[in-house]
PDB file with one MODEL, atoms N, CA, C and O in Angstrom:
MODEL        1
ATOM      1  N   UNK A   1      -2.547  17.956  -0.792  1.00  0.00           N
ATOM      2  CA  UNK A   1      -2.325  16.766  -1.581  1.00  0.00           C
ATOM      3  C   UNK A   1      -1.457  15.799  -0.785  1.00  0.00           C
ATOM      4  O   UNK A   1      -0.535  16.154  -0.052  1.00  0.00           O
ATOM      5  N   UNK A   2      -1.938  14.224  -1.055  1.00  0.00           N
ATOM      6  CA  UNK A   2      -0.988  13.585  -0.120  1.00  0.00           C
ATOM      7  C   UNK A   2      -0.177  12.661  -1.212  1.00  0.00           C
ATOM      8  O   UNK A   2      -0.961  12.322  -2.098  1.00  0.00           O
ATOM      9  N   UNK A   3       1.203  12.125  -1.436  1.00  0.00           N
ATOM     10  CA  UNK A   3       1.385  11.283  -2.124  1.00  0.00           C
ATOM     11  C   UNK A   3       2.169  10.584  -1.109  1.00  0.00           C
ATOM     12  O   UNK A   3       2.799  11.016  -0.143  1.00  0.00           O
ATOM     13  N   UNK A   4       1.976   9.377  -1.563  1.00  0.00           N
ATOM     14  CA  UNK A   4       3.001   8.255  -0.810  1.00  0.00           C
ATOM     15  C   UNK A   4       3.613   7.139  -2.167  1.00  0.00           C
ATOM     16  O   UNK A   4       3.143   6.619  -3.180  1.00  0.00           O
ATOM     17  N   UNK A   5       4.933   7.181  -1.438  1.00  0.00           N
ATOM     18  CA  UNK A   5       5.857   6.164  -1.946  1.00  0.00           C
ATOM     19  C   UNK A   5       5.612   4.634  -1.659  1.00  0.00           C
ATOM     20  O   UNK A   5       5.086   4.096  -0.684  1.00  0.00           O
ATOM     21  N   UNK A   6       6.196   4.055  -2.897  1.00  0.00           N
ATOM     22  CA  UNK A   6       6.271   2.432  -2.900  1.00  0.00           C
ATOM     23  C   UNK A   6       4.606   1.754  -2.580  1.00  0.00           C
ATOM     24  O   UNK A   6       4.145   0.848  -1.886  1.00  0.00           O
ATOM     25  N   UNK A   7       4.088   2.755  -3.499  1.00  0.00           N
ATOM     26  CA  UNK A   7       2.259   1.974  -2.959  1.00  0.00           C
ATOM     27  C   UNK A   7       1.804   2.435  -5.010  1.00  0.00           C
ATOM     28  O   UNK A   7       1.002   3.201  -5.543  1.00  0.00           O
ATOM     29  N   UNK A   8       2.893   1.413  -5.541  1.00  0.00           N
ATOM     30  CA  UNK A   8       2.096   1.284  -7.044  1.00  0.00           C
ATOM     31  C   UNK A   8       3.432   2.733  -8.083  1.00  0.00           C
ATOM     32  O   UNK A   8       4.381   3.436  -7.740  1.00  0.00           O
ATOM     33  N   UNK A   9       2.559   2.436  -9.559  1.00  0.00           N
ATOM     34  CA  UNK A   9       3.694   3.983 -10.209  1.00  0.00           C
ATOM     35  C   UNK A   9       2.976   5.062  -9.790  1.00  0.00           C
ATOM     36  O   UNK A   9       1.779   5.347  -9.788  1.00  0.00           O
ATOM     37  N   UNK A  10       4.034   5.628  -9.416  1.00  0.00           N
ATOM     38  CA  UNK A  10       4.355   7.541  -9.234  1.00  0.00           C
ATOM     39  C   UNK A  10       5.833   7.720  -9.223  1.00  0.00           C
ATOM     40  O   UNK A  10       6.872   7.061  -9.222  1.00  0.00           O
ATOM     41  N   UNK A  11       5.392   8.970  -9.214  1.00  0.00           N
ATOM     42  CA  UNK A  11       6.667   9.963  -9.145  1.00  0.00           C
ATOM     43  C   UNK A  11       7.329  10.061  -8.008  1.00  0.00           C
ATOM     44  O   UNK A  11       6.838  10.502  -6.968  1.00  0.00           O
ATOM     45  N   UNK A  12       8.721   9.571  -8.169  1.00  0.00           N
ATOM     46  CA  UNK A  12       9.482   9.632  -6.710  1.00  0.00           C
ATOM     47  C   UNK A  12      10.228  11.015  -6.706  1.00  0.00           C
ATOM     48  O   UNK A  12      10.901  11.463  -7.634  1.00  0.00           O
ATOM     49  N   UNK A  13       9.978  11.627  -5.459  1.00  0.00           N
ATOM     50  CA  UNK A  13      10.331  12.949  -5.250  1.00  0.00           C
ATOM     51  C   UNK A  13      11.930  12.886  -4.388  1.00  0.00           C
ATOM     52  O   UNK A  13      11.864  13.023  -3.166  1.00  0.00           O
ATOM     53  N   UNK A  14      12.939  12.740  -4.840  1.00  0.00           N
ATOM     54  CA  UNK A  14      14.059  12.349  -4.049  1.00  0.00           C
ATOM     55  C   UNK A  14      14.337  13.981  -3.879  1.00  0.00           C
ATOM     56  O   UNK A  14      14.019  14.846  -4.697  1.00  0.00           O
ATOM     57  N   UNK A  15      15.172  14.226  -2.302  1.00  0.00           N
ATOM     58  CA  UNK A  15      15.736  15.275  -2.310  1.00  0.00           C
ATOM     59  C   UNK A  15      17.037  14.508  -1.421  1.00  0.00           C
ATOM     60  O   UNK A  15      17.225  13.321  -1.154  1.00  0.00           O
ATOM     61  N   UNK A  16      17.873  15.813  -1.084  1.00  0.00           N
ATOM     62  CA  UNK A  16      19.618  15.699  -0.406  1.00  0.00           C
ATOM     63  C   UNK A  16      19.266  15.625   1.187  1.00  0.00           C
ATOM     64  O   UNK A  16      18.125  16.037   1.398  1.00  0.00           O
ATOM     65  N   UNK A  17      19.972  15.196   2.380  1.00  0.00           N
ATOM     66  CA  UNK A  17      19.732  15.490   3.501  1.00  0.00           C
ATOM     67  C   UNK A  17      20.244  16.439   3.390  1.00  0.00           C
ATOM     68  O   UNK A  17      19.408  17.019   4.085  1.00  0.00           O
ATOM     69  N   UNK A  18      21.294  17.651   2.984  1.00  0.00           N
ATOM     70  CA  UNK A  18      21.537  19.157   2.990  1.00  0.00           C
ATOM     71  C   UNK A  18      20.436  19.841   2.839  1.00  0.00           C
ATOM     72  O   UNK A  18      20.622  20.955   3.328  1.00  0.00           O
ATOM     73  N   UNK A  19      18.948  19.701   2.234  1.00  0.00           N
ATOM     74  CA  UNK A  19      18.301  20.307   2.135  1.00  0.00           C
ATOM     75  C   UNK A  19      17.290  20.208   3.134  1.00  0.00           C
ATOM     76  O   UNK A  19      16.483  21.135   3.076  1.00  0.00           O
ATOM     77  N   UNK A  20      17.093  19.405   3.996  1.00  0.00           N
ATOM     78  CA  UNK A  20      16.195  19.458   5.242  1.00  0.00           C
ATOM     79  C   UNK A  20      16.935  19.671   6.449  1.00  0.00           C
ATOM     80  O   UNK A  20      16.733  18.907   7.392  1.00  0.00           O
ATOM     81  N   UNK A  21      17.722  20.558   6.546  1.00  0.00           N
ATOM     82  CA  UNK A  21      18.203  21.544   7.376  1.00  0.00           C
ATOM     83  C   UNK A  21      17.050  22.324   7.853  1.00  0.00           C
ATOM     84  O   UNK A  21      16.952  23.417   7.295  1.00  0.00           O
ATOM     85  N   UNK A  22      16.212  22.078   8.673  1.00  0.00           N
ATOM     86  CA  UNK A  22      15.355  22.762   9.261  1.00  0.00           C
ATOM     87  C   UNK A  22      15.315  23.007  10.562  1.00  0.00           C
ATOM     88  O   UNK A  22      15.671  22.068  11.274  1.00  0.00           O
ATOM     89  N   UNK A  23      14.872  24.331  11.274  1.00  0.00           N
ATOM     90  CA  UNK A  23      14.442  23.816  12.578  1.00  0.00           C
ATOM     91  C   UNK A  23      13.374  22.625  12.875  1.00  0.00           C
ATOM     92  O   UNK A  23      13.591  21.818  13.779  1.00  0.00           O
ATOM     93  N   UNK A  24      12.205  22.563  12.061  1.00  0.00           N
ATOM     94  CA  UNK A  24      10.921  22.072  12.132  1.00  0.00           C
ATOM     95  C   UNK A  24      11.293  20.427  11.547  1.00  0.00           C
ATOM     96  O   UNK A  24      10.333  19.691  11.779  1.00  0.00           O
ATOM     97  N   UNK A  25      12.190  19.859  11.007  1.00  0.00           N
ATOM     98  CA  UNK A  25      12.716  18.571  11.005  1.00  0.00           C
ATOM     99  C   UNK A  25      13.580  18.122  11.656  1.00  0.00           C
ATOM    100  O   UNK A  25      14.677  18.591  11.960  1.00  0.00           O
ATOM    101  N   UNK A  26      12.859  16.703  12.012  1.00  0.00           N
ATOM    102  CA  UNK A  26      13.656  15.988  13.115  1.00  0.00           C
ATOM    103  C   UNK A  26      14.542  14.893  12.312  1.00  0.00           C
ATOM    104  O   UNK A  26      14.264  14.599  11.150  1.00  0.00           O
ATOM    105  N   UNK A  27      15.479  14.388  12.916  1.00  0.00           N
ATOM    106  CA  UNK A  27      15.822  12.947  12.190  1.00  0.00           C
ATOM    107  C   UNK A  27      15.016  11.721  13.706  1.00  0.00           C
ATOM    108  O   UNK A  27      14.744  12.007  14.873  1.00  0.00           O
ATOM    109  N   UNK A  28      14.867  10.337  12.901  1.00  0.00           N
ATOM    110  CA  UNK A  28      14.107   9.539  13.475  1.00  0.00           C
ATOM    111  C   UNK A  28      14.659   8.457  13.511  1.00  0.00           C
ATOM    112  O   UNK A  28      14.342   7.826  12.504  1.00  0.00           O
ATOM    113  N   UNK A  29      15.753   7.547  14.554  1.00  0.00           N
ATOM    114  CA  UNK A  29      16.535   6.645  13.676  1.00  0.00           C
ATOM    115  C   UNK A  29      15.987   5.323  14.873  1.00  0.00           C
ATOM    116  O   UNK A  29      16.564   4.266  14.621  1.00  0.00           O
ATOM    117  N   UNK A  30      15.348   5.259  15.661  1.00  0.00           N
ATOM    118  CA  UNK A  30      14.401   4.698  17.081  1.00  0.00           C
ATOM    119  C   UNK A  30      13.858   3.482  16.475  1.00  0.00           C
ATOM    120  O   UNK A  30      14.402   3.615  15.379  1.00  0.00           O
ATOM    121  N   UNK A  31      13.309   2.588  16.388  1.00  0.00           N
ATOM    122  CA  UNK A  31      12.800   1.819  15.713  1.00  0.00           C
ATOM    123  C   UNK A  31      10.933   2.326  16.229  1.00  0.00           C
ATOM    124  O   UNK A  31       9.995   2.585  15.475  1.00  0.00           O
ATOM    125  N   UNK A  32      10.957   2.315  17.257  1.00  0.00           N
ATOM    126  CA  UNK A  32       9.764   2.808  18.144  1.00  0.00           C
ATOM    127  C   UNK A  32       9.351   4.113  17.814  1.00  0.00           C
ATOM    128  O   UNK A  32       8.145   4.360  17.782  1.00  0.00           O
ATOM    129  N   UNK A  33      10.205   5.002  17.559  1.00  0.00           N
ATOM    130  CA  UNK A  33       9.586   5.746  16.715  1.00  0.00           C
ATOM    131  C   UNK A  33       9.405   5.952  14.957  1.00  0.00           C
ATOM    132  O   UNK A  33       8.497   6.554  14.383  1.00  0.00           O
ATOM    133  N   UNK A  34      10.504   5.288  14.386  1.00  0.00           N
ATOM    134  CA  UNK A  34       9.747   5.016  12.808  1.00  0.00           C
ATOM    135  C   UNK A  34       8.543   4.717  12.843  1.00  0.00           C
ATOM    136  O   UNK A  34       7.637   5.351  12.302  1.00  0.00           O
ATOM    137  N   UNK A  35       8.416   3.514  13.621  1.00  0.00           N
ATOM    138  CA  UNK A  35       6.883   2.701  13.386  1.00  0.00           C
ATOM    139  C   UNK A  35       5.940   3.369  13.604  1.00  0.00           C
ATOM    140  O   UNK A  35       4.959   3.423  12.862  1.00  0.00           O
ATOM    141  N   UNK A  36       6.143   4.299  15.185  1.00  0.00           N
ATOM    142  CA  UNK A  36       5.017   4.608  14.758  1.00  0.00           C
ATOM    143  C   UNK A  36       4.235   6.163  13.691  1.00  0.00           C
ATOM    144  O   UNK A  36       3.076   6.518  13.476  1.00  0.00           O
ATOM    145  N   UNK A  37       5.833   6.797  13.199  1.00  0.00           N
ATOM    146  CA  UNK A  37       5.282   7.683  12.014  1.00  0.00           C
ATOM    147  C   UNK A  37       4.673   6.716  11.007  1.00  0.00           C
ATOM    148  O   UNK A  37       3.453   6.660  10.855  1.00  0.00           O
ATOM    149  N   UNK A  38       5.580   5.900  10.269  1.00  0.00           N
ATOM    150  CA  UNK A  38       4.694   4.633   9.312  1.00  0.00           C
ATOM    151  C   UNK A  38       3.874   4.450   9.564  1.00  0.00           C
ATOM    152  O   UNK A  38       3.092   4.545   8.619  1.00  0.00           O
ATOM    153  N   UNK A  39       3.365   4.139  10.596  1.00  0.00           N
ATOM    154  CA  UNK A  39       1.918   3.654  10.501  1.00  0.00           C
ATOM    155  C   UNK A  39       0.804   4.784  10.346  1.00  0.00           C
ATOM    156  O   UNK A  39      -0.204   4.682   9.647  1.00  0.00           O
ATOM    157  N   UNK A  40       1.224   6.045  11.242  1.00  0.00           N
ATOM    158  CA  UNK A  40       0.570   6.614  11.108  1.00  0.00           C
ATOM    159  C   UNK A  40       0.437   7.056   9.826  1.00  0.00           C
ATOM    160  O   UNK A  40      -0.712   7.341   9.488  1.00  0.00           O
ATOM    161  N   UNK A  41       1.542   7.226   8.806  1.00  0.00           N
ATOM    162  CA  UNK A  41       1.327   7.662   7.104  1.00  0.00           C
ATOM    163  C   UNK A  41       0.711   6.841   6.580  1.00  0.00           C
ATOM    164  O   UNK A  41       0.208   7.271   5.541  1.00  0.00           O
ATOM    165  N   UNK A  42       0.354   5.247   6.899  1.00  0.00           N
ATOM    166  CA  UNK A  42       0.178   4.347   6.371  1.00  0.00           C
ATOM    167  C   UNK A  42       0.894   3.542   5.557  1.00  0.00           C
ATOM    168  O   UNK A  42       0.385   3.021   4.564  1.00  0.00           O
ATOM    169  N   UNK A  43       1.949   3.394   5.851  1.00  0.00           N
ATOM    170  CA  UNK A  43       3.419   2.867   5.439  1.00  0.00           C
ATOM    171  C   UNK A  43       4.312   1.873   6.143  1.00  0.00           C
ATOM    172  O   UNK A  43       5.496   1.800   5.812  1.00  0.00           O
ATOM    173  N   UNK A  44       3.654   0.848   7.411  1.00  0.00           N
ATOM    174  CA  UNK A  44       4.502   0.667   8.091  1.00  0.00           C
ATOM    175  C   UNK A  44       5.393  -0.827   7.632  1.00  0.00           C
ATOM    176  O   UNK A  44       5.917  -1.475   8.538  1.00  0.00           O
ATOM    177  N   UNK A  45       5.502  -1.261   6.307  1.00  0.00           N
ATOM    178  CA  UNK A  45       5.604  -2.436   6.129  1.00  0.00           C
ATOM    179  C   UNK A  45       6.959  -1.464   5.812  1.00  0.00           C
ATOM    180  O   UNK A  45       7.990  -2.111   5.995  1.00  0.00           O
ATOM    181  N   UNK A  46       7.125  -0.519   5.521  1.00  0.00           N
ATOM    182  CA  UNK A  46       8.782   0.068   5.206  1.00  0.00           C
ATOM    183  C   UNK A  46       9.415   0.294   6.214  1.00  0.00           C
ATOM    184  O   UNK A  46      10.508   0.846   6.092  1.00  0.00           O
ATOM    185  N   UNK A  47       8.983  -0.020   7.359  1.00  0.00           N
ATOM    186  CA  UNK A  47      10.276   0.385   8.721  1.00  0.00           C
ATOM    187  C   UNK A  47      11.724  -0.672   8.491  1.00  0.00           C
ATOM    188  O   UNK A  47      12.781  -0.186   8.896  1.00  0.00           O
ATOM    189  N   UNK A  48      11.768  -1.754   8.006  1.00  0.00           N
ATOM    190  CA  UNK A  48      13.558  -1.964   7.607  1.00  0.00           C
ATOM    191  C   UNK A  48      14.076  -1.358   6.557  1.00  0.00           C
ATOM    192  O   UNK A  48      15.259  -1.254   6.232  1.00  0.00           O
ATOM    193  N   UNK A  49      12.877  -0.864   5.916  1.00  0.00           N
ATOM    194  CA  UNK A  49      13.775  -0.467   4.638  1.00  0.00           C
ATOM    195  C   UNK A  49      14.626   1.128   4.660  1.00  0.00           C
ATOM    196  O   UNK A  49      15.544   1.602   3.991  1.00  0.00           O
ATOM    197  N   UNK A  50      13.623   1.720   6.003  1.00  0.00           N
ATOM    198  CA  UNK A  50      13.998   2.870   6.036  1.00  0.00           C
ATOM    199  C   UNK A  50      14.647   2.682   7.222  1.00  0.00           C
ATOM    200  O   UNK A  50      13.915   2.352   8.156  1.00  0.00           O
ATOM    201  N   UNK A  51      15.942   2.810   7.478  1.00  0.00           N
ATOM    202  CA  UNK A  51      16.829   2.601   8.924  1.00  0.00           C
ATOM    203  C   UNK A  51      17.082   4.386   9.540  1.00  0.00           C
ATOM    204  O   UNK A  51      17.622   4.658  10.612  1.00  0.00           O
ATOM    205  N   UNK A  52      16.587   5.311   8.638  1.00  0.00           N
ATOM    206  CA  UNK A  52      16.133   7.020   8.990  1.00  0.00           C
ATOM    207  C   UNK A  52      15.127   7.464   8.530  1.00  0.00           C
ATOM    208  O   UNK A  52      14.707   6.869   7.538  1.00  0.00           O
ATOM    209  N   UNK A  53      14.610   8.236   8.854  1.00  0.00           N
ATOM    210  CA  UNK A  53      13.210   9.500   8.409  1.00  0.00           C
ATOM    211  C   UNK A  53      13.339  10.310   9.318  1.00  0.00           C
ATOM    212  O   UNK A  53      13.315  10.283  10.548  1.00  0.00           O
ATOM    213  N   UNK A  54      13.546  11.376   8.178  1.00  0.00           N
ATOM    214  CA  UNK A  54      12.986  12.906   8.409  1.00  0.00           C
ATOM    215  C   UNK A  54      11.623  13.513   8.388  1.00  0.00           C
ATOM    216  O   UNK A  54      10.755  13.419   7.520  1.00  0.00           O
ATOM    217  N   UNK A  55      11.614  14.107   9.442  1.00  0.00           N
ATOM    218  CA  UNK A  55      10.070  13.954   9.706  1.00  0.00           C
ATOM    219  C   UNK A  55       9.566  15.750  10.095  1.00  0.00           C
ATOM    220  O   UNK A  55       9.659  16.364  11.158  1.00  0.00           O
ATOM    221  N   UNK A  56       9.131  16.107   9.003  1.00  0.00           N
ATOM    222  CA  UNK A  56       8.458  17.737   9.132  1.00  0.00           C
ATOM    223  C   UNK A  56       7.560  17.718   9.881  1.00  0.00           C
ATOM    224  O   UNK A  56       6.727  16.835   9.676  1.00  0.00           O
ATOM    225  N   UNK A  57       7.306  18.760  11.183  1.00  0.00           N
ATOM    226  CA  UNK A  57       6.508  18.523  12.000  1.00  0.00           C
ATOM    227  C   UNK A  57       5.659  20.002  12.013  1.00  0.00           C
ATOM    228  O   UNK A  57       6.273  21.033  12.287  1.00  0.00           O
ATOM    229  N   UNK A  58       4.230  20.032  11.705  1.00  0.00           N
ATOM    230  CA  UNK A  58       3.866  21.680  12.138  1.00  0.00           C
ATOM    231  C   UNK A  58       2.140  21.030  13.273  1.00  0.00           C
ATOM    232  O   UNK A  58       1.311  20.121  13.317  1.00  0.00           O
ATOM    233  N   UNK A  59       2.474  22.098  13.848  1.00  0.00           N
ATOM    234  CA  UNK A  59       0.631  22.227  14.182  1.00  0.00           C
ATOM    235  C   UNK A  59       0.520  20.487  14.927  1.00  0.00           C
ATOM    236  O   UNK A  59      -0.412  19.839  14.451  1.00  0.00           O
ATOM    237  N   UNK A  60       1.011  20.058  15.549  1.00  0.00           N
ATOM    238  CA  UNK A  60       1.115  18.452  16.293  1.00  0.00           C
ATOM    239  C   UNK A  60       1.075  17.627  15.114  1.00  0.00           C
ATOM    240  O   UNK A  60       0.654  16.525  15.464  1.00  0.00           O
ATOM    241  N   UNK A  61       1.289  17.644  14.024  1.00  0.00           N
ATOM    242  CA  UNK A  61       1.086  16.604  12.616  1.00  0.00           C
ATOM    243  C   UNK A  61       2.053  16.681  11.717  1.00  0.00           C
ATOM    244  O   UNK A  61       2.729  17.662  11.406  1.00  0.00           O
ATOM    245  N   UNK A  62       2.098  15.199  11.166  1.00  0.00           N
ATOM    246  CA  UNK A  62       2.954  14.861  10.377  1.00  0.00           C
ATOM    247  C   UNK A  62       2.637  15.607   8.744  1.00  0.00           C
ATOM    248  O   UNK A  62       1.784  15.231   7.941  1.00  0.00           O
ATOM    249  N   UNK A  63       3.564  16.696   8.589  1.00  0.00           N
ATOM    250  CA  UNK A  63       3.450  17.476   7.301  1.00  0.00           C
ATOM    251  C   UNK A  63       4.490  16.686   6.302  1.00  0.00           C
ATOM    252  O   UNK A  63       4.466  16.361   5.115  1.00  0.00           O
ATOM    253  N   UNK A  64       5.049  16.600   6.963  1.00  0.00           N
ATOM    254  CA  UNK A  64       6.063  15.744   5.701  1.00  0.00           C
ATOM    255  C   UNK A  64       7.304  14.504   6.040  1.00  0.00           C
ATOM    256  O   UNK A  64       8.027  14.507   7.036  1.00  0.00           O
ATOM    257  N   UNK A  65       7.317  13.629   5.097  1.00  0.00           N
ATOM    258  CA  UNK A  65       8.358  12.410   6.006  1.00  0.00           C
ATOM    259  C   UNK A  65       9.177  11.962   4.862  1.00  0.00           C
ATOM    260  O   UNK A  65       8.721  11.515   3.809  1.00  0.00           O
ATOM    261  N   UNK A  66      10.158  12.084   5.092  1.00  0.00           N
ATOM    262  CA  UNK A  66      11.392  11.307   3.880  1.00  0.00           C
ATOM    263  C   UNK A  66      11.620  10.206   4.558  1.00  0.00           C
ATOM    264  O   UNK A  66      11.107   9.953   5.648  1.00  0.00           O
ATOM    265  N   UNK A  67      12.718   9.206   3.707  1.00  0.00           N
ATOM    266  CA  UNK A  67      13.508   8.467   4.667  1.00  0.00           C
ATOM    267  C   UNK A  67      14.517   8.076   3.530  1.00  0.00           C
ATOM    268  O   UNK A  67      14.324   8.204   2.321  1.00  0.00           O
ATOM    269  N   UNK A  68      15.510   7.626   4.087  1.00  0.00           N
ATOM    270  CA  UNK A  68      16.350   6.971   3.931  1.00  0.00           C
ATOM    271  C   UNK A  68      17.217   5.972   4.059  1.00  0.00           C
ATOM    272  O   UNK A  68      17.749   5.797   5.155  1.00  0.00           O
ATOM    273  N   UNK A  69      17.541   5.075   2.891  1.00  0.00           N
ATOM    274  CA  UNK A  69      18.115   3.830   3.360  1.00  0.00           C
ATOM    275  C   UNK A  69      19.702   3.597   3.771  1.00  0.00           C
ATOM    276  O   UNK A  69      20.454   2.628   3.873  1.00  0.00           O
ATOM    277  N   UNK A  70      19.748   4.367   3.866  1.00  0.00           N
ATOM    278  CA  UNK A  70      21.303   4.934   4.697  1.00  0.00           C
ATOM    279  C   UNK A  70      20.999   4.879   6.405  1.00  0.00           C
ATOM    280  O   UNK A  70      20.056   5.543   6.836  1.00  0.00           O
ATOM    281  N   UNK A  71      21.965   3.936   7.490  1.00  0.00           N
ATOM    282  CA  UNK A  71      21.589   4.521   8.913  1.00  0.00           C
ATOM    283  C   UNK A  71      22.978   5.518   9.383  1.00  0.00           C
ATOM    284  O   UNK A  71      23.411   5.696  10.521  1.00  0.00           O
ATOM    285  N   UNK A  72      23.316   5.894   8.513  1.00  0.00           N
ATOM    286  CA  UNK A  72      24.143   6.978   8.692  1.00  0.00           C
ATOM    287  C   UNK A  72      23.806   8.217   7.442  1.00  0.00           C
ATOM    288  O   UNK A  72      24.305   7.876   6.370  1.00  0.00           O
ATOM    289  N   UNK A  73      23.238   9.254   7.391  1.00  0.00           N
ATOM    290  CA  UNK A  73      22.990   9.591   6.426  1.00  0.00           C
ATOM    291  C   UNK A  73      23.843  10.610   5.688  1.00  0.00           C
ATOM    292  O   UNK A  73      23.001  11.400   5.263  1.00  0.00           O
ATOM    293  N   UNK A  74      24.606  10.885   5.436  1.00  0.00           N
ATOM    294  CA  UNK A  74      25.660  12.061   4.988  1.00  0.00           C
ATOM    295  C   UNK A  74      25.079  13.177   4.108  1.00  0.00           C
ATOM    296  O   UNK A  74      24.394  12.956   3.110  1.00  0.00           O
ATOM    297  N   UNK A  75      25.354  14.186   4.487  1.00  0.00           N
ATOM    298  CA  UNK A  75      24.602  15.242   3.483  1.00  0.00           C
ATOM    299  C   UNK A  75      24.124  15.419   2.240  1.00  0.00           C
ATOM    300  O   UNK A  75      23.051  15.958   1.970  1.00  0.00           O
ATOM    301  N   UNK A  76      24.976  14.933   1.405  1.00  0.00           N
ATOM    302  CA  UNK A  76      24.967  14.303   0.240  1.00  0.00           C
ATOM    303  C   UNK A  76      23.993  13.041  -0.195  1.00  0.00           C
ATOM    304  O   UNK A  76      23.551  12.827  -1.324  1.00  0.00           O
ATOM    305  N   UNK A  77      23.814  12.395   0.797  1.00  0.00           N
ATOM    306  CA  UNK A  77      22.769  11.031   0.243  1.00  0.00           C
ATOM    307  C   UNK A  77      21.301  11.495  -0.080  1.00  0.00           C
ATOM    308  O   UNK A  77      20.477  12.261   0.419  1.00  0.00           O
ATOM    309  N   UNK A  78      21.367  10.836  -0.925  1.00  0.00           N
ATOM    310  CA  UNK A  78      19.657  11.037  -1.260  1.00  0.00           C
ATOM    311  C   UNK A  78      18.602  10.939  -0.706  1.00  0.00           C
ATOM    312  O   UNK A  78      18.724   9.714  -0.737  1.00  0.00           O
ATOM    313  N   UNK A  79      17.432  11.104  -0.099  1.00  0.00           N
ATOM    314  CA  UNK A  79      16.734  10.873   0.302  1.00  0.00           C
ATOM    315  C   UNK A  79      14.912  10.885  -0.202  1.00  0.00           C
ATOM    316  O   UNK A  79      14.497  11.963  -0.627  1.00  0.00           O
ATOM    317  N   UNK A  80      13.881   9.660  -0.132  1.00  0.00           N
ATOM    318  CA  UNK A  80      12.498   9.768  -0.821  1.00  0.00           C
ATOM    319  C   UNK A  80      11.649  10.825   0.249  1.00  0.00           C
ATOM    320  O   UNK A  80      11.763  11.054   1.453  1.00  0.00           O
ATOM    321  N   UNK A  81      10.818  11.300  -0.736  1.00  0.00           N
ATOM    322  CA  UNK A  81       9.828  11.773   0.152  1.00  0.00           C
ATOM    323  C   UNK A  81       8.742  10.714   0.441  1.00  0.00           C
ATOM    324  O   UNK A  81       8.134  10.113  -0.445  1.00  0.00           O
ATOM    325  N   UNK A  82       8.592  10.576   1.525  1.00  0.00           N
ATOM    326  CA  UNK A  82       7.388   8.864   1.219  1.00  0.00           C
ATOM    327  C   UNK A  82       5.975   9.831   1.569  1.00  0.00           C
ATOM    328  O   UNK A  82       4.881   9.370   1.243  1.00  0.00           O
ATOM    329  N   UNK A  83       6.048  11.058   2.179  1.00  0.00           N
ATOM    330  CA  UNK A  83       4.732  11.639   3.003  1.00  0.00           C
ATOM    331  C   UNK A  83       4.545  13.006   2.399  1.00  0.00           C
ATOM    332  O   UNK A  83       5.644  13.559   2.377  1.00  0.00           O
ATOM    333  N   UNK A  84       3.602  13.777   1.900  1.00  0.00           N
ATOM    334  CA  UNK A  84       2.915  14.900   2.072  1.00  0.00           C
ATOM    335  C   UNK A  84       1.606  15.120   2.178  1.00  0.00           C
ATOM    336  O   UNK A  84       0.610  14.610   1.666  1.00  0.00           O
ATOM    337  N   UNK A  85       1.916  16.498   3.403  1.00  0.00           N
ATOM    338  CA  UNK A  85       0.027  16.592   3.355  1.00  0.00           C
ATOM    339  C   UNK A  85       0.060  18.084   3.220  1.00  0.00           C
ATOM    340  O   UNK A  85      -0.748  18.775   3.840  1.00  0.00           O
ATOM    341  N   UNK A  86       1.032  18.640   2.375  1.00  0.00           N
ATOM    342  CA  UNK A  86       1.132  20.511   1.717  1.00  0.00           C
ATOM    343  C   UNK A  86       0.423  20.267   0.621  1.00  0.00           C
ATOM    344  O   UNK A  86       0.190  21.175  -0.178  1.00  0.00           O
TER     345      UNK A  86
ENDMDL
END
C-alpha cells in the first residue's frame, strides 16, 4: 500500500524521531538529496517544507520517507510519514 501526504484528506501518520532509530534509516538534510527522494515519491513541491527526511531504505528502494519541518530535529519532535510502499 502506498499513501502519501499533503495530496488531498487522509490520515496523517505522525511518529517521534526516537522511533526511527534504525540501522536501515538515514537522515537527509542535502537539498540535492531531498529532491531527489521527492520526486522520486512524487512529492517534490515539499522540499522547503521539509528542511529533513528520514528515509527507510531496503532492496535499493525507497520503503519509507518521513520528514520533518524542524532542520534540527530533536528526538522528541514529531515527524509525517509522507511515503509507504509496506
Amino acid at each position: 500500500m502506498i499513501k502519501m501526504a499533503l495530496e488531498g484528506p487522509m490520515e496523517v501518520n505522525m511518529t517521534k524521531v526516537m522511533d526511527l532509530i534504525d540501522g536501515n534509516i538515514v537522515m537527509l538534510q542535502d537539498t540535492q538529496d531531498r529532491a531527489a527522494v521527492l520526486e522520486y515519491i512524487g512529492l517534490p513541491h515539499l522540499l522547503h517544507h521539509y528542511p529533513t527526511l528520514f528515509v527507510k531504505v531496503g532492496d535499493g528502494e525507497y520503503v519509507k520517507v518521513w520528514g520533518s519541518d524542524k532542520v534540527v530535529p530533536y528526538l522528541d519532535y514529531a515527524v509525517e510519514e509522507l511515503y509507504s510502499a509496506e
